[in-house]
ROVEX-200196 format. One record per residue (C-alpha): residue number from 1; residue in one letter; x, y, z. Coordinates in nm, 3 decimals. Layout:
residues N
@k = NUM; r = A; x = X; y = Y; z = Z
...
This chain:
residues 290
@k = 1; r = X; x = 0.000; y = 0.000; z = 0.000
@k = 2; r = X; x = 0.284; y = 0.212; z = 0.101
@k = 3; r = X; x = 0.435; y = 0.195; z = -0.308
@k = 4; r = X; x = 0.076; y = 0.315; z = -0.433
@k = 5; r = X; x = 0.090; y = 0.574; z = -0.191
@k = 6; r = X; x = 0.428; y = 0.682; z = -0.284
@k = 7; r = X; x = 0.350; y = 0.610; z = -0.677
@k = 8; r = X; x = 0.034; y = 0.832; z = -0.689
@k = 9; r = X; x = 0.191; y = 1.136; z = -0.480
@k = 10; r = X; x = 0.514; y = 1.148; z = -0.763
@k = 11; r = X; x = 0.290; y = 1.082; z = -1.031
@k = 12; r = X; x = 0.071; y = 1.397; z = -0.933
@k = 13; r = X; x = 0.381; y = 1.602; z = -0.851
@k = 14; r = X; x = 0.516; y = 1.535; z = -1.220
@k = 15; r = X; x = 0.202; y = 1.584; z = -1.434
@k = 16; r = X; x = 0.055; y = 1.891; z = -1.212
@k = 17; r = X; x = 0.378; y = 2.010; z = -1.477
@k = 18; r = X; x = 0.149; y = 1.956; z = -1.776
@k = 19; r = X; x = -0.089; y = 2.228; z = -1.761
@k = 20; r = X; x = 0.234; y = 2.488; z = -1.790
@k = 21; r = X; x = 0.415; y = 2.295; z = -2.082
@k = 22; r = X; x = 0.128; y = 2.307; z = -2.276
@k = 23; r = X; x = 0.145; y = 2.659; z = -2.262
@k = 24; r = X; x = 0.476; y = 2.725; z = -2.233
@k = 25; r = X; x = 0.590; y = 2.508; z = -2.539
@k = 26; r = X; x = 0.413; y = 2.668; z = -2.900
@k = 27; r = X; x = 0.371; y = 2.422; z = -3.113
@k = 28; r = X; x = 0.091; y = 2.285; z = -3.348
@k = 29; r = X; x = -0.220; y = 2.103; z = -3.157
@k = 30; r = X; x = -0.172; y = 1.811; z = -3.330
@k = 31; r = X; x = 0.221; y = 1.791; z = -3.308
@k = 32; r = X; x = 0.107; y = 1.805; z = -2.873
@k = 33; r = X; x = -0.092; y = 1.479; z = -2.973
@k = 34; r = X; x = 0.143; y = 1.246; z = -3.198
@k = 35; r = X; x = 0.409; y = 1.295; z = -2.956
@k = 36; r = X; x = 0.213; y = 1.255; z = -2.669
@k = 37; r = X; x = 0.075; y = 0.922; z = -2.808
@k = 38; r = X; x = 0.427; y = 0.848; z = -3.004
@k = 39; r = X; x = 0.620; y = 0.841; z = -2.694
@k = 40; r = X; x = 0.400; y = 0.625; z = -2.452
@k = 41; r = X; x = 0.368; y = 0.376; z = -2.715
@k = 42; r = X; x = 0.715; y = 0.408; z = -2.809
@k = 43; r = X; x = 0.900; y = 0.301; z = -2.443
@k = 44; r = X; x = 0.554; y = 0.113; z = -2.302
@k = 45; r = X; x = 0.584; y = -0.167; z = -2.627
@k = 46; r = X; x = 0.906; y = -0.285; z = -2.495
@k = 47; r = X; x = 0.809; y = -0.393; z = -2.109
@k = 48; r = X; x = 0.473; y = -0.505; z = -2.242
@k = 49; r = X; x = 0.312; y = -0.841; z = -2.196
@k = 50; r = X; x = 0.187; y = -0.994; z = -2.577
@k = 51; r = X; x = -0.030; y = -1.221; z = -2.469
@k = 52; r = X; x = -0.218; y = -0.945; z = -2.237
@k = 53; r = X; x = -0.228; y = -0.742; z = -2.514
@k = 54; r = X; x = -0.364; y = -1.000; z = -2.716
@k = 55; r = X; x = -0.663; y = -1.055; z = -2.471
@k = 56; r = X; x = -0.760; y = -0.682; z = -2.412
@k = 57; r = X; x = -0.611; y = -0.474; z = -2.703
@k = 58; r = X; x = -0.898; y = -0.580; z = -2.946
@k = 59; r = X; x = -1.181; y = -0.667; z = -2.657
@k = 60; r = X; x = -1.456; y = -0.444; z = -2.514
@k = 61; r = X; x = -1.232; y = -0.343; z = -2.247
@k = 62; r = X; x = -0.948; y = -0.217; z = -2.385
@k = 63; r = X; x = -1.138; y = -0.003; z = -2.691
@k = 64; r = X; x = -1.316; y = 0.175; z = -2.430
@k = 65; r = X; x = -0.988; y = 0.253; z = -2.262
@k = 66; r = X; x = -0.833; y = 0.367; z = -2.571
@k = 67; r = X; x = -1.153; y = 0.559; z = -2.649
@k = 68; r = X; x = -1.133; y = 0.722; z = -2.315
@k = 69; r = X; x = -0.764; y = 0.840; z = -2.304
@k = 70; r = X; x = -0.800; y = 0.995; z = -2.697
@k = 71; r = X; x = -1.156; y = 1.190; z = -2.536
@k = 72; r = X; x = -0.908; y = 1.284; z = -2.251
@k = 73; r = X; x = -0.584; y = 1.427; z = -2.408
@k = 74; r = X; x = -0.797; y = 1.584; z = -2.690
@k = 75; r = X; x = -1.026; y = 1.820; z = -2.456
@k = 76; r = X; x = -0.764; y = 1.857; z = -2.212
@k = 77; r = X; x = -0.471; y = 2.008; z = -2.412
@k = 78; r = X; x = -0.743; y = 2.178; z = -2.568
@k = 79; r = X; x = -0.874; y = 2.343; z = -2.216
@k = 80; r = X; x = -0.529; y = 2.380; z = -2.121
@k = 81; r = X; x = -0.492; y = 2.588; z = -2.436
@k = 82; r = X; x = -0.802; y = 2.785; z = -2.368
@k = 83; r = X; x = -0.762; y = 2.827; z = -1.964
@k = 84; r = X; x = -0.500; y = 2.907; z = -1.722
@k = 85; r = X; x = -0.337; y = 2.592; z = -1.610
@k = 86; r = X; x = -0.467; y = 2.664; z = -1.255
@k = 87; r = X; x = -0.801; y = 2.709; z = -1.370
@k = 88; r = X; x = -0.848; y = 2.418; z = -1.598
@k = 89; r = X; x = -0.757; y = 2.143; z = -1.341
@k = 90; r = X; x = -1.007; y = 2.310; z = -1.093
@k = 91; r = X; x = -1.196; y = 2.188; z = -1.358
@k = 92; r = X; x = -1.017; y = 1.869; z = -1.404
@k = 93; r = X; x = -1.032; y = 1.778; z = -1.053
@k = 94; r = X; x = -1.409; y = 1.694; z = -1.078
@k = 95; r = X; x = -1.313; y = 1.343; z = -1.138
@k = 96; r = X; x = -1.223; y = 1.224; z = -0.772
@k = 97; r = X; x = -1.522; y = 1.347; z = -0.733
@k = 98; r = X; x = -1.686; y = 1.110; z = -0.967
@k = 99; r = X; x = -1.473; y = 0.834; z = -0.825
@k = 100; r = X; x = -1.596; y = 0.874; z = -0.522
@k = 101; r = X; x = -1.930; y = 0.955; z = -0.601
@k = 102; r = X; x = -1.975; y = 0.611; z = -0.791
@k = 103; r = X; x = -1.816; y = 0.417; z = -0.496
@k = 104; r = X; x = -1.962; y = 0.532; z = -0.206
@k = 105; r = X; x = -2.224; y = 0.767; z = -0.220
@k = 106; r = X; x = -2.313; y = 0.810; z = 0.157
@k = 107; r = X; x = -2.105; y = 1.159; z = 0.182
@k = 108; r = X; x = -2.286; y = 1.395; z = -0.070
@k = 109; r = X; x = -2.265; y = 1.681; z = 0.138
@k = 110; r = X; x = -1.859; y = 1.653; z = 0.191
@k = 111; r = X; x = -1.870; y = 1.619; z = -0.179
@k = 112; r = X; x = -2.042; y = 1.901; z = -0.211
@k = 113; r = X; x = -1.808; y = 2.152; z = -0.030
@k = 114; r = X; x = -1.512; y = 2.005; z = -0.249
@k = 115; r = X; x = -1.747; y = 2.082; z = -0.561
@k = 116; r = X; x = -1.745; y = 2.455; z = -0.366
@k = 117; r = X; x = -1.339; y = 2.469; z = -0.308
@k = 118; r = X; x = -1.273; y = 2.381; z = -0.708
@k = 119; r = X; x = -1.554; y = 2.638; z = -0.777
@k = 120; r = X; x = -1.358; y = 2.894; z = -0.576
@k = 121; r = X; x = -0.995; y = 2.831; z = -0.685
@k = 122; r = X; x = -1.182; y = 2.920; z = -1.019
@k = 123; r = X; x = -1.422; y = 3.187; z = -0.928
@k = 124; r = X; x = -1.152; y = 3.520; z = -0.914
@k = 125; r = X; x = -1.011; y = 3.468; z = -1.226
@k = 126; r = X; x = -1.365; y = 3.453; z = -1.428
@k = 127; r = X; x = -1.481; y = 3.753; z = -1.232
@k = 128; r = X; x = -1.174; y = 3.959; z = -1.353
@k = 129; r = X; x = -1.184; y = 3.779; z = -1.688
@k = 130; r = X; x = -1.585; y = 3.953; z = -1.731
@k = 131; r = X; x = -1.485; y = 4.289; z = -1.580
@k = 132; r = X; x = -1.150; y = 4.319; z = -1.794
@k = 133; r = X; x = -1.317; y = 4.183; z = -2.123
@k = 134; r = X; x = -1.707; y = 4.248; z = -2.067
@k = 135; r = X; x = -1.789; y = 4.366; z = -2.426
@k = 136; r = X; x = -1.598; y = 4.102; z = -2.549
@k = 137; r = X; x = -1.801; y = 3.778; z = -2.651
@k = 138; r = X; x = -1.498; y = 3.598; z = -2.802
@k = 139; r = X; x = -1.281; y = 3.609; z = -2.429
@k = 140; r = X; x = -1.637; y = 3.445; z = -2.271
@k = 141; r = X; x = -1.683; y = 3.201; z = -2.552
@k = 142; r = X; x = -1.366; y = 3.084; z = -2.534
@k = 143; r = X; x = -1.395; y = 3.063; z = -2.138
@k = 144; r = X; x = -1.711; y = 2.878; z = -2.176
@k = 145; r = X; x = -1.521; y = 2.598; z = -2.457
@k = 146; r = X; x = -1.270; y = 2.546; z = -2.217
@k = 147; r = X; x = -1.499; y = 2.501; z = -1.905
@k = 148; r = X; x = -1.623; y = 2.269; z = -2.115
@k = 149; r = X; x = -1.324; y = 2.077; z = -2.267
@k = 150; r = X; x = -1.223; y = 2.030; z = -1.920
@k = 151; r = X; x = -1.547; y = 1.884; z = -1.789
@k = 152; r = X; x = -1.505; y = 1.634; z = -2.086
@k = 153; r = X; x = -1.147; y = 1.579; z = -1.939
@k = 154; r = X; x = -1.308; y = 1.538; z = -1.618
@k = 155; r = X; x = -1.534; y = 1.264; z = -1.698
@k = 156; r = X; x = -1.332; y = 1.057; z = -1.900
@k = 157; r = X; x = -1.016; y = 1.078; z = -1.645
@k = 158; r = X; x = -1.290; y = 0.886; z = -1.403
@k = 159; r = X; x = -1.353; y = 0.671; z = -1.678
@k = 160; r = X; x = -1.008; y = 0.596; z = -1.758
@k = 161; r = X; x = -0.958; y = 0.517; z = -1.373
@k = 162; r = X; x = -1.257; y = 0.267; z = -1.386
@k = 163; r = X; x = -1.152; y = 0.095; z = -1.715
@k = 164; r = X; x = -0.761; y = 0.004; z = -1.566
@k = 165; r = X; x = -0.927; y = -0.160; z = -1.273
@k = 166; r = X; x = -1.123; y = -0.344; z = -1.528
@k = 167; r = X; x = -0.807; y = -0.474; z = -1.738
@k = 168; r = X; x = -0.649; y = -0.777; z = -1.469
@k = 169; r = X; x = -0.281; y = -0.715; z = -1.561
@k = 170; r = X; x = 0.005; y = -0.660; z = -1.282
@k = 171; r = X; x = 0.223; y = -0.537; z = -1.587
@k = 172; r = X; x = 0.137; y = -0.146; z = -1.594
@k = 173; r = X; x = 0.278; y = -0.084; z = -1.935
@k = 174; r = X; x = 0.006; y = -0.307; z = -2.047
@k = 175; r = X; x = -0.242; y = -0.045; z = -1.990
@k = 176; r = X; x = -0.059; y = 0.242; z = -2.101
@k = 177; r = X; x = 0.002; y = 0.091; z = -2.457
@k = 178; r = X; x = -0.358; y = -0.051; z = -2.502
@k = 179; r = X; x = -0.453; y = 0.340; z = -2.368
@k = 180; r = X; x = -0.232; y = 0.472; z = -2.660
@k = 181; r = X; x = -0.179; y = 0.212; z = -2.940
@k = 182; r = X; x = -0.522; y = 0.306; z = -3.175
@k = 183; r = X; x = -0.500; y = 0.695; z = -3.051
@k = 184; r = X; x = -0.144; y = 0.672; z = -3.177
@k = 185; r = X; x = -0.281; y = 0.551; z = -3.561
@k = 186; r = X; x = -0.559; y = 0.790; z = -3.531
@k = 187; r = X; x = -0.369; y = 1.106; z = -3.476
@k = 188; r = X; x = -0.114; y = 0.961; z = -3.734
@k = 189; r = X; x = -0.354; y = 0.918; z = -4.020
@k = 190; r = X; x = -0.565; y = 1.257; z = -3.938
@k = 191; r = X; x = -0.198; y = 1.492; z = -3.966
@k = 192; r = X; x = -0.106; y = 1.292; z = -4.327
@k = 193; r = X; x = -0.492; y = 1.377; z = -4.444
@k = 194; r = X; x = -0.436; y = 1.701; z = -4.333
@k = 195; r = X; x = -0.111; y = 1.753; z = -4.464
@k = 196; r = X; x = -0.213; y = 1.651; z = -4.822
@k = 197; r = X; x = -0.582; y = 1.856; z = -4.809
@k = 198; r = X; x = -0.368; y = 2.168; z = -4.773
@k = 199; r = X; x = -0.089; y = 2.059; z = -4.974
@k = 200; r = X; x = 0.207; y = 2.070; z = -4.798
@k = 201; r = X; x = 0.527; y = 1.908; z = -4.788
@k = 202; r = X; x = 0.555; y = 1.614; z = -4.540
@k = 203; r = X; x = 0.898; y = 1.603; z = -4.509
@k = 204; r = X; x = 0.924; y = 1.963; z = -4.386
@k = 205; r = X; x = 0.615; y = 1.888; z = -4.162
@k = 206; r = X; x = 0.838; y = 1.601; z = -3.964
@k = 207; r = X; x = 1.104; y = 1.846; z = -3.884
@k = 208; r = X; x = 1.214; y = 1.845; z = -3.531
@k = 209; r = X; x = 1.332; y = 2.190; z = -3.408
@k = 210; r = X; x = 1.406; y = 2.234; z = -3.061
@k = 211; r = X; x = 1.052; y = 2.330; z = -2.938
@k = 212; r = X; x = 0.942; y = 2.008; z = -3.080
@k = 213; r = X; x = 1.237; y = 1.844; z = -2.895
@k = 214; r = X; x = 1.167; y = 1.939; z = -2.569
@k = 215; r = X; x = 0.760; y = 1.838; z = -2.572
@k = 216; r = X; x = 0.835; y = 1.506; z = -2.716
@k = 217; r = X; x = 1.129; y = 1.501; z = -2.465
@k = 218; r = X; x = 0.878; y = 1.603; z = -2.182
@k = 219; r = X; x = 0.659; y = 1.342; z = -2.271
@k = 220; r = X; x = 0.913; y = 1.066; z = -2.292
@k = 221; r = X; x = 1.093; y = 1.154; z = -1.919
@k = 222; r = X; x = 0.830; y = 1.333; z = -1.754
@k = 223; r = X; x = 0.465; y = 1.223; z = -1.876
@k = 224; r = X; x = 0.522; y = 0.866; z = -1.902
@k = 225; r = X; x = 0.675; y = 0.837; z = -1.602
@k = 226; r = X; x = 0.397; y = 1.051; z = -1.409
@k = 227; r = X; x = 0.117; y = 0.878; z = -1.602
@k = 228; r = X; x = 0.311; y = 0.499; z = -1.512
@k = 229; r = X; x = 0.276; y = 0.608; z = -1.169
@k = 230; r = X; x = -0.085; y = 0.679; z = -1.162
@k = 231; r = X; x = -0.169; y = 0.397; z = -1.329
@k = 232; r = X; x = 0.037; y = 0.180; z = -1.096
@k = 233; r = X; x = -0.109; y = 0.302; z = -0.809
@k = 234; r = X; x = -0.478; y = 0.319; z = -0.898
@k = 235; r = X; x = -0.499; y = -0.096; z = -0.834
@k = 236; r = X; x = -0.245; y = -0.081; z = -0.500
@k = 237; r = X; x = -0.483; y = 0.180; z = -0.311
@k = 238; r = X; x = -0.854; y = 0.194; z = -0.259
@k = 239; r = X; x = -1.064; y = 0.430; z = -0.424
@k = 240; r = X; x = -1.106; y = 0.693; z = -0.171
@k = 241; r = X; x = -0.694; y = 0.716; z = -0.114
@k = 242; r = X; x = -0.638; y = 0.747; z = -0.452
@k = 243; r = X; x = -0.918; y = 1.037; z = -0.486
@k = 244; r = X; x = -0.787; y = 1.237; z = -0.169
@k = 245; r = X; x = -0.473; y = 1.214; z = -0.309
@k = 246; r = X; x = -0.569; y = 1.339; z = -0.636
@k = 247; r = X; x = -0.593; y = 1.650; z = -0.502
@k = 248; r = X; x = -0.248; y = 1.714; z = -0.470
@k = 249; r = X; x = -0.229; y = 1.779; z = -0.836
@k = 250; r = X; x = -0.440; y = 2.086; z = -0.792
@k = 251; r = X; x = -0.223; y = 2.247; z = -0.559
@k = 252; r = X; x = 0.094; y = 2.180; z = -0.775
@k = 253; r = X; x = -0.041; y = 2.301; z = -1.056
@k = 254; r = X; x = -0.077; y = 2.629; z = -0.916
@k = 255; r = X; x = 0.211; y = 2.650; z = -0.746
@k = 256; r = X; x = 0.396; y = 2.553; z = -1.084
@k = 257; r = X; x = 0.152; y = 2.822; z = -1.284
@k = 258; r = X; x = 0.239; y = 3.090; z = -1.047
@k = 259; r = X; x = 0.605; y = 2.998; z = -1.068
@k = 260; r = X; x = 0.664; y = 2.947; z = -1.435
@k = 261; r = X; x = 0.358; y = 3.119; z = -1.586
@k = 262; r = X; x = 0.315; y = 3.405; z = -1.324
@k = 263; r = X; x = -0.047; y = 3.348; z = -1.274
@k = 264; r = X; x = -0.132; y = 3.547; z = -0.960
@k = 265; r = X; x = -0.279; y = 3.322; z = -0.632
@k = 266; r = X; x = -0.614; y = 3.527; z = -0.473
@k = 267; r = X; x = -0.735; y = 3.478; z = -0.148
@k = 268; r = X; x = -1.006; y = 3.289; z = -0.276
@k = 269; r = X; x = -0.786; y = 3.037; z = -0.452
@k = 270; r = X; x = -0.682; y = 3.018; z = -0.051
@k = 271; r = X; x = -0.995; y = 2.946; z = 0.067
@k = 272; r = X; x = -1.118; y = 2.669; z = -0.202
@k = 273; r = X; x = -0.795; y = 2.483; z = -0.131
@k = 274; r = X; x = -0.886; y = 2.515; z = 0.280
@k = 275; r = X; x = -1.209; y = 2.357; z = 0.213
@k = 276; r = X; x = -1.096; y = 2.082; z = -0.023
@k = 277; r = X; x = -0.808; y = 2.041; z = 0.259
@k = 278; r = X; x = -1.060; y = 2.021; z = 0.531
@k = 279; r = X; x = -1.302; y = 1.824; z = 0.320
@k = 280; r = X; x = -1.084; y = 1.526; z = 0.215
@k = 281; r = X; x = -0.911; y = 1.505; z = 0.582
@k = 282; r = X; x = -1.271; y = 1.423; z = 0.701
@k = 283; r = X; x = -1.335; y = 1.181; z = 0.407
@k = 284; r = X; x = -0.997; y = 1.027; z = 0.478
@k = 285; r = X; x = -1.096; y = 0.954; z = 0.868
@k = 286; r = X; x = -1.403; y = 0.816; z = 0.797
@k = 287; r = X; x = -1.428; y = 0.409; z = 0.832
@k = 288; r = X; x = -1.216; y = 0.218; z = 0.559
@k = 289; r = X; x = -1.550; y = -0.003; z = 0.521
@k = 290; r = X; x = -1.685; y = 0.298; z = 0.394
């Protein structure tokens, strides 16, 4: 129990990273996706188990994983684009919720006043973002896309959490590949279309320059390892562990936003994270029956 402990507090330290590298790092969308996909199916096919992947790559279970995880990157590089980092995973961080919602659903009202602390850590910036841009539609419309990319994110990161426990394999690169393998061909096949309905060269378009570099490098060192971690612990600690924990994430990715990305803390942001504090240290003392 320990190593799941350990596994899911790294992991969330590491990827609460994402959120500013997306940002940070300006390169095409859909360059973000192939080596996002590229490089977890790229080190994961070597420590893999073939005849797991042969029972689940092709089988009910392991579609809907890879269906989940393309949903997931998709609307959540996409609200990361849209939204400050912070922001967006106050969005993001719906999904313990869901977790625990599904598994236990005797503490609605603690549930509720997390629902309030991600609502705060959120609320100051879309007040000033209506006072500094209230005659402008396009600011709001793109809040509103990315409130709602991330609440797709949201709901398929629970997803993705209840589809692993589904697929019975010790081996976590298992999941990660049958997570990435068809996302991987999809992404693939969608930039050559693209590429030859606007008639450009392909050769030029697989150019690596140094922004390029470091995203695929980030994704290869950083992601995968972070995203290895979650997955190994998501089977080695029970569901409500593995949601309180969660919550970590949120933290670090505004501590990294306000570091890297200079996105200003409020006392509000303060307050949301003393209730989701206070909230999950009651949820975490409750029985383990529960």
């Amino acid at each position: 129990m320990l190593n799941g402990i350990l596994a899911k507090i790294l992991s969330e330290l590491t990827l609460a990273t994402y959120p500013v590298f997306i940002k940070i790092v300006d390169i095409s969308f859909i360059k973000k996706l192939i080596y996002r996909f590229f490089a977890f199916c790229l080190i994961s096919i070597f420590f893999c188990d073939i005849n797991v992947l042969k029972k689940y790559l092709f089988n009910k279970d392991g579609l809907l994983l890879s269906f989940y995880t393309l949903i997931h990157i998709i609307s959540s590089y996409k609200g990361y684009e849209l939204l400050d980092g912070g922001v967006a995973n106050s969005i993001l961080y719906i999904y313990p919720l869901i977790i625990l919602y599904f598994n236990n659903k005797n503490y609605i009202i603690i549930y509720f006043c997390i629902l309030v602390g991600l609502i705060l850590l959120s609320l100051d910036h879309f007040i000033k973002k209506n006072k500094i841009n209230s005659d402008k539609k396009d600011v709001q419309i793109t809040y509103v896309k990315g409130f709602f990319c991330m609440l797709i994110a949201a709901i398929t990161e629970a997803l993705i959490y209840f589809s692993v426990l589904n697929i019975k394999t010790t081996n976590n690169w298992n999941h990660i590949f049958i997570s990435y393998f068809f996302g991987l061909i999809l992404v693939i096949s969608f930039f050559i279309i693209n590429i030859k309905i606007e008639h450009k060269s392909l050769k030029e378009n697989l150019v690596i320059d140094k922004k390029n570099l470091i995203f695929l490098l980030f994704n290869i060192f950083a992601a995968l390892f972070g995203y290895y971690l979650r997955f190994y612990s998501m089977d080695k600690i029970n569901y409500k562990l593995y949601a309180i924990l969660s919550y970590l994430g949120i933290f670090m990715t505004y501590f990294y936003s306000y570091m890297f990305n200079n996105e200003k803390l409020t006392y509000l942001n303060f307050i949301g994270s003393l209730i989701i504090i206070l909230s999950n240290v009651y949820l975490l003392f409750q029985p383990k029956n529960d």
